[in-house]
C-alpha positions in Angstrom: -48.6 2.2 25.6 -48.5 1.0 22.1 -45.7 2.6 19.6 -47.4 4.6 17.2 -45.6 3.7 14.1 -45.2 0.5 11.8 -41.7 -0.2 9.5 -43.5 1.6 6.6 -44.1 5.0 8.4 -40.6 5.2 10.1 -38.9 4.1 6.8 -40.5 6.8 5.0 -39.5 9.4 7.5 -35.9 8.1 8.1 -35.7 8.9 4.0 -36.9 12.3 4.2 -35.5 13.5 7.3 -31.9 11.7 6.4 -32.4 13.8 3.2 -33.1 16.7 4.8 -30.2 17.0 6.9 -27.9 16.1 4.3 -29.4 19.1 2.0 -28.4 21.7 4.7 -25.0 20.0 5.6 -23.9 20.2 2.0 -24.8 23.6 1.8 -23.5 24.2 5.6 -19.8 25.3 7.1 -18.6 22.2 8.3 -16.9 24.2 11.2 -20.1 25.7 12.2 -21.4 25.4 15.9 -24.7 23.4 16.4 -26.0 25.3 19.3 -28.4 22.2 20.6 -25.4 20.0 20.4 -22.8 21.9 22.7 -19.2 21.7 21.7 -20.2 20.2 18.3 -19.6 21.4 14.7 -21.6 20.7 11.7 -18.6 18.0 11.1 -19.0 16.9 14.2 -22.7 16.0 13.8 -22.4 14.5 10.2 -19.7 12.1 11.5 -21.7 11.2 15.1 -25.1 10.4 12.5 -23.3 8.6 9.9 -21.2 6.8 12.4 -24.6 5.6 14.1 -25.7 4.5 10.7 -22.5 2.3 10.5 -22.7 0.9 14.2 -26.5 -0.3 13.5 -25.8 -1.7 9.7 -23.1 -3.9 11.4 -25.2 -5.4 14.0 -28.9 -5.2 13.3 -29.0 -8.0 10.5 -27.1 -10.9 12.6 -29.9 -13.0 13.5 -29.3 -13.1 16.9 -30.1 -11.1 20.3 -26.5 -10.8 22.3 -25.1 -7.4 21.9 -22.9 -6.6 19.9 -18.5 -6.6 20.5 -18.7 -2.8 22.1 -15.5 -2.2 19.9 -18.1 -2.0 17.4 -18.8 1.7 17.8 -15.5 3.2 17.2 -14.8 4.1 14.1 -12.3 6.4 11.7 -13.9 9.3 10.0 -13.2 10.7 7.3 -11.8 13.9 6.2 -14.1 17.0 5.9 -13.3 16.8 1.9 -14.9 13.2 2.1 -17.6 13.3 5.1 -20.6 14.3 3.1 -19.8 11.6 0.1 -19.0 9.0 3.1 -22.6 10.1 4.6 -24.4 9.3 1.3 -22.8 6.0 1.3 -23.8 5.0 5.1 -27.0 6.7 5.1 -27.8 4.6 1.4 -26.6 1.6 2.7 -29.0 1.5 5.9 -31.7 2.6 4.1 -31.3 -0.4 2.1 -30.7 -2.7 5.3 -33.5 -1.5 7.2 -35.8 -2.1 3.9 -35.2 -5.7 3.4 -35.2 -7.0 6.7 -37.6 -9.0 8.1 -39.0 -6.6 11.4 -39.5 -9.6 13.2 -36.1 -11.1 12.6 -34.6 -11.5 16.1 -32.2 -8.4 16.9 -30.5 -7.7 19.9 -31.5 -4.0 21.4 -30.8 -2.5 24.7 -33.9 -1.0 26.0 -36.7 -3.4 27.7 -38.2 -4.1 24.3 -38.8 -7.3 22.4 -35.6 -8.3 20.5 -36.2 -8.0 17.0 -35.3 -5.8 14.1 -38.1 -3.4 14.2 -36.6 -1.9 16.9 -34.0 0.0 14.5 -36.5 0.9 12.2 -38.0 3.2 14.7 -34.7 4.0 16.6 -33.0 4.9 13.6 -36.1 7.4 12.3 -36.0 8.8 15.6 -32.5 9.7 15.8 -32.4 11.0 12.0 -35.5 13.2 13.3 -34.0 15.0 16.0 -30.6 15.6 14.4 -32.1 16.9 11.2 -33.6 19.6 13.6 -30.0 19.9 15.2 -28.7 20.3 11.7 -30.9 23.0 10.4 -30.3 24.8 14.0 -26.9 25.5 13.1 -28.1 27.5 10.3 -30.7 29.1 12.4 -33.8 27.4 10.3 -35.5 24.2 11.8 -39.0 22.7 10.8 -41.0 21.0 13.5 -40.6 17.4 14.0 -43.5 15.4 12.1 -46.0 15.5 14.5 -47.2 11.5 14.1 -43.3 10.5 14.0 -43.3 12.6 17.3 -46.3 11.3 19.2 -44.2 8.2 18.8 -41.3 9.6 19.3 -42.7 10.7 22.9 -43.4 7.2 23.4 -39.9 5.6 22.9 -38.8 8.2 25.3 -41.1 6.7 28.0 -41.0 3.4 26.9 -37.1 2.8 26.0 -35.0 5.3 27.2 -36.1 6.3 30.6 -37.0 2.4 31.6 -33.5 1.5 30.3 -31.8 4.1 32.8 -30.7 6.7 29.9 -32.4 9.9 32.2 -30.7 13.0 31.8 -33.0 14.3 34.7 -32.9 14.4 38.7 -34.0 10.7 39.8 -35.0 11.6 43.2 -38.5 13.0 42.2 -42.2 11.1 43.0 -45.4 12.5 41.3 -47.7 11.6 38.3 -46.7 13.7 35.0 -49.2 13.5 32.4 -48.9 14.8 28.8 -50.6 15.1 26.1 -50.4 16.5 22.2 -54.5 17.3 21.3 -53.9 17.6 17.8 -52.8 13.9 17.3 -55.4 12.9 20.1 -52.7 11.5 22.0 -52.1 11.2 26.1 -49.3 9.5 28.5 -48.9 8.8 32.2 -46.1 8.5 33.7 -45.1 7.5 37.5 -41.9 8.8 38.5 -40.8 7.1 41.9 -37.6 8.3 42.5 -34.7 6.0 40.6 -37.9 4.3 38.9 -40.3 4.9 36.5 -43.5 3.5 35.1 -45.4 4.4 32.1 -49.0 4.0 32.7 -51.1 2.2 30.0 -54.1 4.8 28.9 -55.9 2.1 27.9 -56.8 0.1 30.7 -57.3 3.4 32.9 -60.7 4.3 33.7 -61.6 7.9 34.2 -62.6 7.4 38.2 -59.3 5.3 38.7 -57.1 7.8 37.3 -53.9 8.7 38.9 -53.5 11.8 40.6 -51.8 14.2 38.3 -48.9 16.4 40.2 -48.1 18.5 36.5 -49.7 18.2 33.3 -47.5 19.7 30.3 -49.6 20.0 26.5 -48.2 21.5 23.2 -47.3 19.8 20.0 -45.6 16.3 19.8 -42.9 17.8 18.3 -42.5 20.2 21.3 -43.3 17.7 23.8 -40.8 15.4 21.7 -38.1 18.1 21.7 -38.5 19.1 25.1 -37.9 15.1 26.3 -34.5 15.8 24.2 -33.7 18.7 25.8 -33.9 20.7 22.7 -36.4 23.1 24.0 -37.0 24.1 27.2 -40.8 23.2 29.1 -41.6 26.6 29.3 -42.3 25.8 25.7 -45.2 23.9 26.1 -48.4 24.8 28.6 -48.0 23.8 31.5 -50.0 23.4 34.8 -48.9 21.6 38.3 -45.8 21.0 39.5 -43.1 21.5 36.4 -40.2 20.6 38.0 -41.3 17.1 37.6 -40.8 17.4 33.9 -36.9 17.5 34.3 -36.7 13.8 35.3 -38.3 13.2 31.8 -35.7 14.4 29.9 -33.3 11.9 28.0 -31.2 14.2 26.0 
């Protein structure tokens, strides 16, 4: 399954959607709760994103595929007073990264994906994505996802997270799951076999050799992209088969 995006497209949403969540944090209660992240505060989730920003500026532009010292992802916030002016500054300073590098520089990642920079391009617009929705949860007012950014975003689900071992789902469950977002013409197979897990490539599978489906789940690929992240519940999307299955999708 090919990734849906190219530097360009994940670029321009990392802008928007960076810029979105800043708007509502400056206008937010820094102690607010975020209901979708549990035990966070508005704070709390402006100093995780921003901190993120930090980790990947320091590492992404070395040249070179070992990973990173893991001290590398601690860091000291700052003070509420200086949080949102301390965003600005990270979120700034990867966008400018992220826009001058080469995306086939070599770049160390941790999912079973080539090593090079491109990786962080889409990573990063992925992880602005869903915390922009988390952000304008906490003041009870969140857009859909972009629904091309989230066809993709269902796809690094399947083809980074889950492979690399980072379910949040039971991994003692065998079936076929198939989903699928009709409005961006999109489809994915997945095998579940227990502890493993294969995405199926749609486009080598002819329509007699098809895999037997156990569930099929359809909606928007924002939905289907929220639902991976445990955002939203399944019951959000329609679903037909054996839903159960869908739990041992979910990465967040």
């Amino acid at each position: 399954m090919r990734a849906h995006g190219t530097k360009e497209l994940w670029l321009d949403a990392l802008r928007a959607d960076a810029a979105a969540f800043r708007a509502v944090a400056g206008e937010a209660d820094l102690t607010a709760v975020v209901p979708t992240c549990p035990d966070w505060t508005v704070l709390n989730l402006v100093h995780h994103l921003g901190g993120v920003y930090r980790w990947v500026r320091g590492h992404a532009s070395r040249g070179v595929t070992s990973a990173p010292d893991p001290g590398s992802r601690r860091h000291d916030y700052p003070g509420a007073e200086e949080t949102l002016d301390w965003f600005d500054e990270e979120a700034k300073g990867l966008i400018e990264l992220l826009d001058a590098l080469d995306p086939n520089m070599p770049a160390w990642n941790w999912a079973p994906q080539a090593k090079i920079a491109l990786f962080w391009h889409r990573r990063m617009a992925h992880e602005t994505a869903v915390h922009r929705w988390d952000m304008q949860m906490s003041q009870g007012m969140a857009e859909p996802l972009n629904d091309h950014l989230a066809a993709d975003g269902v796809t690094e689900v399947l083809d980074s997270w889950l492979p690399a071992g980072r379910r949040k789902g039971p991994t003692d469950r065998y079936g076929v799951v198939h989903l699928t977002a009709p409005e961006e013409g999109q489809e994915w197979f997945i095998r579940l076999r227990g502890e493993g897990i294969a995405l199926l490539d749609t486009d080598t599978l002819l329509d007699a050799d098809g895999p037997d489906t156990r569930v099929h789940a359809s909606g928007q690929a924002s939905d289907l992209m929220l639902a991976l992240w445990g955002r939203i519940g399944f019951d959000s999307l329609e679903v037909s088969g054996d839903e159960s299955l869908l739990a041992s999708l979910r990465t967040g």
